[in-house]
N, C-alpha and C positions, 0 to 999 in steps of 0.2 A: 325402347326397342331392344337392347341386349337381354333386358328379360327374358322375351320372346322366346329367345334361342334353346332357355330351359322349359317355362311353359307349355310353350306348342305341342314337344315328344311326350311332355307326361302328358296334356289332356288327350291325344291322338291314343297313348295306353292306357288311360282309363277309361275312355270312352268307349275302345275296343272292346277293352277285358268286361265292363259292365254293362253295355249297349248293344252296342255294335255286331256282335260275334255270331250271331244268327240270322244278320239280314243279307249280309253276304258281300259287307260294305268295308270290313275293316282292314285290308288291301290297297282301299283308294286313298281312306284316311292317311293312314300313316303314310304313304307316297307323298299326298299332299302337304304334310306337315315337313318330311324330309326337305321339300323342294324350295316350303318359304326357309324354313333354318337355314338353306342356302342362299336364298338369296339375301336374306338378311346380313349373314356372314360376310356378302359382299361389300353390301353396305356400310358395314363398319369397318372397311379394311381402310385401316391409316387410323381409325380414332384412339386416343390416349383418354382414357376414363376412371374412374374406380368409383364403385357404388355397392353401397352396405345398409342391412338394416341389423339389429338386434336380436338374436335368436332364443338368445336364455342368459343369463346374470344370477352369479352366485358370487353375492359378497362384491367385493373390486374386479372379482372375473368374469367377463362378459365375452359371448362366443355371438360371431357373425356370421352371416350368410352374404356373401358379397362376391360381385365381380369384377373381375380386373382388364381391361382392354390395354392392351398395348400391341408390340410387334411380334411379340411370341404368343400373345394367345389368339389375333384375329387370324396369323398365319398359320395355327394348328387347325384352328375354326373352317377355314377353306378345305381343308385335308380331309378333317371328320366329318361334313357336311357334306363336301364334294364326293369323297369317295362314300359316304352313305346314302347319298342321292342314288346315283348309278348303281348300287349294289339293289337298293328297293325295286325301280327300271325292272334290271335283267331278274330279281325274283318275280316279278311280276308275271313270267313266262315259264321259269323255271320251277315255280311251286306250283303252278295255276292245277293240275291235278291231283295236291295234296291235299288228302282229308282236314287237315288239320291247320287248312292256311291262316285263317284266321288268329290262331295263336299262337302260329310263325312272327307274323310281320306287327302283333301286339308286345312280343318278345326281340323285334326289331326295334320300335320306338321306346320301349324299356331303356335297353340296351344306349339310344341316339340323346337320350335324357340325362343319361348316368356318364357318357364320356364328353357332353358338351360341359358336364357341371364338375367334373376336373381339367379341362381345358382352361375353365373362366374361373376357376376359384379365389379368393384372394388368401387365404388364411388355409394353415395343416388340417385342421377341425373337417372346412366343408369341403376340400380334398378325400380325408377319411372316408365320408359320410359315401360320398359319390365311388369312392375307390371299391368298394364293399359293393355299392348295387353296380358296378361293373360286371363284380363277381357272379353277385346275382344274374346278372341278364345271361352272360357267357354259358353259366352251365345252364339255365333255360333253352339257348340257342342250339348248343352243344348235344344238348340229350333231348333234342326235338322229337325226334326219330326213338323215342324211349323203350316201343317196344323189340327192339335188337337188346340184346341184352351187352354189344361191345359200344354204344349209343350210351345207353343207361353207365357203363363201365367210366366210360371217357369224361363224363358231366362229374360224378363225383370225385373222380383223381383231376380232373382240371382243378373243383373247388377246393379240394383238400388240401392240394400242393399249394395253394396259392393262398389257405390260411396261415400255413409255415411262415410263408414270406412277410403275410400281414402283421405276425405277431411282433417279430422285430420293426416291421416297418413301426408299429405304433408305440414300441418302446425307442425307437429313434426321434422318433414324433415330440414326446415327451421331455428325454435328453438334449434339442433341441428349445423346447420349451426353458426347461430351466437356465440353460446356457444364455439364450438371448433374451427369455424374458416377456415373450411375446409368439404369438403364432402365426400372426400376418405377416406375408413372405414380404413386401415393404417396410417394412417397419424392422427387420432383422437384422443386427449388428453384430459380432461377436466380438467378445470385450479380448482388451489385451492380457486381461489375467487369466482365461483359461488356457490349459495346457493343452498343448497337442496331442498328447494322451484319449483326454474326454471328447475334445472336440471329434479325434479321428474316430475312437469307440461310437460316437454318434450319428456322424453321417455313415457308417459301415453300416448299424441297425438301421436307419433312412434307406440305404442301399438294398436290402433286404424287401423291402418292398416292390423293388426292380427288378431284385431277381425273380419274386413271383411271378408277376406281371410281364415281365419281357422273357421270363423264358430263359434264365441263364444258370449255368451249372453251379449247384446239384440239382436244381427245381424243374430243370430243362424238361421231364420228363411226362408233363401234359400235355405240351403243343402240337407231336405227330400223331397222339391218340386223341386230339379233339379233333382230327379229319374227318371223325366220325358223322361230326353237323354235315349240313345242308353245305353246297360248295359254294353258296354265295356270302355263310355265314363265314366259310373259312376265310374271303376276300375281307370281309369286312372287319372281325375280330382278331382274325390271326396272322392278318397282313399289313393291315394299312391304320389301325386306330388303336383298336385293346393291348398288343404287345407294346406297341410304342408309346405307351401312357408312362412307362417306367423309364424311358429316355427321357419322357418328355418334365417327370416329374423332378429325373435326378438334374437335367437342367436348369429348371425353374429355381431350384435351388441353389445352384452353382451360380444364376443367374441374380442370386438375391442376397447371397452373401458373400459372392465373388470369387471365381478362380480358385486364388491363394488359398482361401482355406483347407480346400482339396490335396493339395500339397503332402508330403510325406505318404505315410504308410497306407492312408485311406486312400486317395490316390491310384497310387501303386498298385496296392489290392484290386481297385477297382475294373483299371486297365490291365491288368493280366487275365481276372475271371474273364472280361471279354472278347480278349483275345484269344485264352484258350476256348473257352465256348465257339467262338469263330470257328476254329480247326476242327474240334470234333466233330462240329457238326455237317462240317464239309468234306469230313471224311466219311460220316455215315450219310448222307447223301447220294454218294457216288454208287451204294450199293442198294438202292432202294429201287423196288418195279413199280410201285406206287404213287401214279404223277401228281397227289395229292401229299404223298409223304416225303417224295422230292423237292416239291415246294415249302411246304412244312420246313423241313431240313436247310434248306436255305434261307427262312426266313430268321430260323437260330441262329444261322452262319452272318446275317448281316445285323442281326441287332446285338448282337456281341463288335463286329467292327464300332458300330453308335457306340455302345457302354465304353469301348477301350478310348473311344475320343475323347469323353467325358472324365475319365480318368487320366487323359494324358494333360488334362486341364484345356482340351481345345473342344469345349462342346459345343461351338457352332459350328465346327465340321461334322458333330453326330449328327447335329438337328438339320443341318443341309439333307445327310443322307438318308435321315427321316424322311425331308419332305418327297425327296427325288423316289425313294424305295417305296413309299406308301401308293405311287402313281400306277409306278409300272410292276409291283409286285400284286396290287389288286386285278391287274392288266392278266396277269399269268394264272391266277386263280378262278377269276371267268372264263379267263380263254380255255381253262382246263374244264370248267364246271357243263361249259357249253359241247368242248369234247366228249365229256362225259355222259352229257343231257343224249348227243347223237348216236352217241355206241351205245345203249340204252343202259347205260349206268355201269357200262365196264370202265376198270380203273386200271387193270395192268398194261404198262407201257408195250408189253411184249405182246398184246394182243390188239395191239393199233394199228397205227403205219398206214403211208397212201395217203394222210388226211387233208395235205395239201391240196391235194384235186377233188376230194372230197365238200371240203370247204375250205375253198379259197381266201374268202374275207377272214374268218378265225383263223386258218393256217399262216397268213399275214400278220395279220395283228398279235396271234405269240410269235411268231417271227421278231416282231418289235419287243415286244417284250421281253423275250431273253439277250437282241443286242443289248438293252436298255441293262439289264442284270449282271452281263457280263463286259459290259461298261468299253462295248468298241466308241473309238476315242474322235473326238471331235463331233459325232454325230448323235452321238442319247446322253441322256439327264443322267444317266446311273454312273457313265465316265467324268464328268467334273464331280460332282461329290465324293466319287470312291478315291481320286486324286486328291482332297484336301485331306481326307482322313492317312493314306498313304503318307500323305505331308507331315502331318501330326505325329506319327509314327516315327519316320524317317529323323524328328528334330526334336523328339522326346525320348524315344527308347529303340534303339536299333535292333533288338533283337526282337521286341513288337514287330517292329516294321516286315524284319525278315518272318514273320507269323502273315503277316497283311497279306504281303506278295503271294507267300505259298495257298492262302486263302483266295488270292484272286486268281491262282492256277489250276483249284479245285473246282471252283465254280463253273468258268469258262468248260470244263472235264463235265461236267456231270451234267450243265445244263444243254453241251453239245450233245451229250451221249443219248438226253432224256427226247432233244428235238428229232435227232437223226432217226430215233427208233418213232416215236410218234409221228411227225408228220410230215418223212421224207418215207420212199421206198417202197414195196408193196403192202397190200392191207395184209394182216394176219389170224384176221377171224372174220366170223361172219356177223356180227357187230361190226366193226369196222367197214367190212365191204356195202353193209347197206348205210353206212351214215351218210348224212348230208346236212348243207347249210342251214344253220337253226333261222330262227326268224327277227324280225327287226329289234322285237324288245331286250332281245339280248346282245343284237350286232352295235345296234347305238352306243350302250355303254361302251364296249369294245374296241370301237373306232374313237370316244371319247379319250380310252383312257392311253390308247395309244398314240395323241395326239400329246399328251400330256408326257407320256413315257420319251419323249423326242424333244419336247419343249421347257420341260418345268425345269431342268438345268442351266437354261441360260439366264442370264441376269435382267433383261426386257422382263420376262414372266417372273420368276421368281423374285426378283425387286418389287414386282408389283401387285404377288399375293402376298407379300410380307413374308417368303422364306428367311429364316435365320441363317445367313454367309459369313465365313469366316472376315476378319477384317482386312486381313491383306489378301493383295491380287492373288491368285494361283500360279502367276507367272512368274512373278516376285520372289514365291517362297524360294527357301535354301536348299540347294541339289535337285531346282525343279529339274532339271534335264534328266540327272540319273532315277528318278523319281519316274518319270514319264519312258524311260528305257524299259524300267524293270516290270511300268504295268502293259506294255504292247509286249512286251516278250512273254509275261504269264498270261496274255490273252491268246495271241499264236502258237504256243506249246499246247494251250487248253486245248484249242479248236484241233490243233492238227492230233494230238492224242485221241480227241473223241472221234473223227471220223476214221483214222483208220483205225482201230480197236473197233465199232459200231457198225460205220456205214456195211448195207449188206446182210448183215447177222442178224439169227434166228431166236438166239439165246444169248444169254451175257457170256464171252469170253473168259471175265474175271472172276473168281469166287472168294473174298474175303469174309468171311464169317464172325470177323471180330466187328467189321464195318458194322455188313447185313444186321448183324445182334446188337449192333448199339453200344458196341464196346461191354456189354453184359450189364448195362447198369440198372435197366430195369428188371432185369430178373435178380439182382442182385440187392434191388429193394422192394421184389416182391418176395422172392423166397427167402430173405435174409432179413432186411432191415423190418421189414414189416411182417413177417411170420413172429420173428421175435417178439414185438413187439405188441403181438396178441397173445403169443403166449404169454409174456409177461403181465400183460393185466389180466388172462385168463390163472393165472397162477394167485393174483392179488386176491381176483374177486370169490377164488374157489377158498382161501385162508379166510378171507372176511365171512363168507359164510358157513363156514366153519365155527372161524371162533364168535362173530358174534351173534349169526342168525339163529344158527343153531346150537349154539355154546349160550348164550345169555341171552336173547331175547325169545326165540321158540323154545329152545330147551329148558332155561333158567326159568320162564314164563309156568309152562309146560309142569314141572316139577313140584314149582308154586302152589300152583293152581290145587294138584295133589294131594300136597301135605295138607295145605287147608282144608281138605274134600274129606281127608280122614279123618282130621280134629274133628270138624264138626259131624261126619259120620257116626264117631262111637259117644256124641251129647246127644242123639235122637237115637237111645237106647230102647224104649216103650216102656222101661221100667217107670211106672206112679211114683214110687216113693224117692226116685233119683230126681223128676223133675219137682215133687212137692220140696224137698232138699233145697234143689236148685233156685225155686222160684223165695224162699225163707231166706236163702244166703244173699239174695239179689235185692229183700225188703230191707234186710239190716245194715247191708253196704250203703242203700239211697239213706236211709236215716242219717248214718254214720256221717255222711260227705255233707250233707245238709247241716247239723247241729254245728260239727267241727270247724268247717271250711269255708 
């Protein structure tokens, strides 16, 4: 049966992509396949397994193809399935007038293939293998919409950025290899003679893969340009499964050769990049009109909290906020997609408004979804998980911590600011004035996932789809009280800054331009890092053809050619008596070589 779970997604896309695609069927397929992968998922929640077969052998080295069941892979399993489920659902409605559905939702089960088979992997190898048709399916999804040419733009700086990541991740890969000796994350030891040195240089390249993958600075800078996809694409890749594969990876790791190793400067390293990632991007959040590139932004802002957990050595406080964050941040991205679908594909926040009485049920259920985000206490999933990670902060590095807090005062700020202007107040376009309630196949997911955004925090649920909880109570940790002070006080500063700054207004009061701009970093590796960088190889390849296209091989060729053309030009003189000559000098040399030689 856990085969299944890889199986189904591919045959449901090859079937699509080779059958399927003109009868008008391959919509249902992959729904269908989605649906068992879930329920299978279910199924196997609580089993401990591991199954392998042989995939190639060279010499004593033999590479597998195997899966691993345990607590963190059937608990991710419900995540990828669960939230893949409900994203197929509400595309069901949401592409249903796109030319091109059929190679949407074959691009969905691609996609449902490649991140169930890094979920179950047991060995770096068929991690790899799957990490890459990630890649693949992402800018397939991404650059659906191919003919926009910022569609087309987005799909290949998603892929680019994220081979940067890859290269180190696979030289980590390797450096691990040699270290332990073995590629199967079971089987992983690290001996007591390596140095902290190698070992940290190794899992930092390992890291490197995370950063492509989740989105963490410097590589940060594909995930608000893939808003570009379909908004159920952005639910499902850039919410709730694809970025958090880099969580998920660096703890499976962490998970396999424990804590300690993490320790010192890799560590360290790791936990600051995601803390600062945290802040900037909750800072360029706050300046965004874009309720896709809001979300986006916040989705950097919370998988940087994961990453610093991971790095504070507490990564089942990331993988808690994994589980909590994948629920209700998919919540936010339909709820928008469905905003979006009603105002007939308007995306500025400033040109919404009213939508609550517009539509009621969505205007709820993101209702839910940003309490759930901005983690009001005792009552959403988003509050116990941003609390253990706050813990981990507070008893590993205090000036993280003070990063957490100020992270949970941005958020609360920008997701009040994004609600108040969307869906409190009057409408402020005529999109907006004509929208209305979308219809079931997209309210269903909605109400699912907001059920979920309320519940998956507690320990009844979460216990029992096999979330990964830290081990001690919440109540237990150390300074819980000033711990719990500090995050109802950046929830109430958030809240009471956004509405009176917001509630009301026509336009944004604030204009930070270093926010709005991203702090300049994509332009600073568009016209900078990467201008150069073409010129530099446009300067190689103009010297190489220089010196040797046209310097030695067409020139040198060329010249050749020539001289020989005239040698032999002035021997076909027409003079008789030069070739009677010539034909007498050529008798006596064959004799000569003959008699002598």
């Amino acid at each position: 049966m856990p085969w299944l779970l890889l199986i189904l997604p591919l045959l449901a896309a090859v079937s699509n992509q080779l059958f399927l695609r003109k009868l008008g069927i391959a919509h249902w397929v992959s729904t269908a396949s989605a649906t068992a992968t879930f329920i299978i998922a279910l199924l196997l929640l609580g089993k401990q397994d591991s199954l392998s077969f042989a995939w190639a052998t060279v010499g004593d080295f033999q590479i597998d193809i195997g899966i691993t069941l345990d607590k963190l892979s059937t608990g991710m399993m419900i995540v990828v399935t669960g939230v893949g489920l409900l994203v197929h659902v509400f595309s069901l409605a949401y592409m249903k007038d796109d030319s091109a559905k059929a190679r949407y939702f074959t691009g969905l089960a691609l996609f449902m293939f490649s991140m169930t088979g890094i979920v179950l992997a047991s060995n770096f190898i068929m991690t790899f293998i799957f990490w890459e048709l990630v890649g693949l399916s992402s800018y397939l999804l991404i650059g659906h919409w191919y003919e926009k040419d910022s569609a087309a733009d987005a799909a290949k700086k998603a892929f680019l950025t994220n081979r940067i990541g890859d290269f180190g991740f696979m030289i980590g890969i390797l450096m691990m290899w040699g270290i332990t000796g073995t590629l199967t994350f079971s089987e992983m030891e690290i001996p007591a003679t390596v140095s902290a040195g190698v070992l940290g240089a190794a899992l930092l390249c390992v890291f490197c893969g995370a950063v492509g993958k989740s989105a963490q600075l410097p590589l940060h800078v594909w995930l608000p340009d893939a808003m570009e996809g379909p908004t159920p694409v952005s639910a499902l890749i850039h919410a709730a499964t694809m970025v958090a594969a880099g969580v998920y990876m660096l703890f499976r790791v962490q998970f396999s050769i424990g804590a300690e190793a993490f320790e010192g400067f890799s560590g360290t390293t790791i936990a600051w990049v995601g803390g600062i990632t945290s802040l900037m991007a909750a800072l360029m959040a706050t300046q965004q009109d874009d309720i896709k590139k809001i979300l986006a932004y916040s989705t950097l802002s919370q998988l940087g909290y994961m990453v610093m957990a991971v790095g504070l050595l507490v990564g089942e406080a990331g993988m808690f906020h994994l589980f909590t964050h994948a629920w209700f941040k998919a919540l936010l991205f339909l709820g928008s997609g469905a905003i979006i679908y009603a105002c007939h594909h308007e995306q500025d926040i400033w040109k919404m408004g009213g939508l609550l009485k517009k539509m009621p049920i969505t205007g709820i259920t993101f209702t839910i979804g940003t309490a759930a985000l901005i983690a009001v206490p005792y009552v959403t999933s988003g509050f116990w998980s941003k609390e253990e990670i706050l813990a981990a902060a507070y008893n590993g590095n205090k000036a993280l911590f003070a990063i957490a807090v100020l992270v949970a005062f941005l958020t609360t700020f920008y997701m009040t600011r994004a609600f108040v202007i969307t869906v409190l107040g009057k409408t402020r376009s005529e999109n907006a004035d004509h929208a209305h309630e979308v219809g079931p196949l997209m309210l269903i997911p909605l109400v699912a996932l907001a059920g979920m955004a309320i519940l998956s925090g507690f320990p009844f649920l979460s216990g029992a789809l096999n979330a990964i909880r830290p081990v001690h109570e919440h109540g237990h940790a150390e300074g819980h009280t000033f711990i719990l002070i500090a995050s109802i006080a950046s929830l109430v500063l958030g809240l009471a800054a956004g509405f009176v700054l917001y509630n009301g207004k026509t336009k944004d009061p604030l204009s930070i331009p270093l926010f709005r701009n991203r702090f300049y970093l994509d332009t600073i590796y568009e016209k900078g890092l990467v201008k150069y960088l073409q010129d530099g190889f446009a300067a190689i390849v103009h010297f190489l053809d220089d010196l040797v296209i046209n310097g030695l091989l067409v020139g040198g060729f060329t010249r050749l050619a020539d001289s020989a053309g005239r040698l032999f030009t002035k021997a076909q003189s027409g003079n008789l008596q030069a070739y009677a000559f010539s034909f007498g000098l050529g008798v006596l040399l064959v004799i000569y070589f003959t008699v002598f030689f």
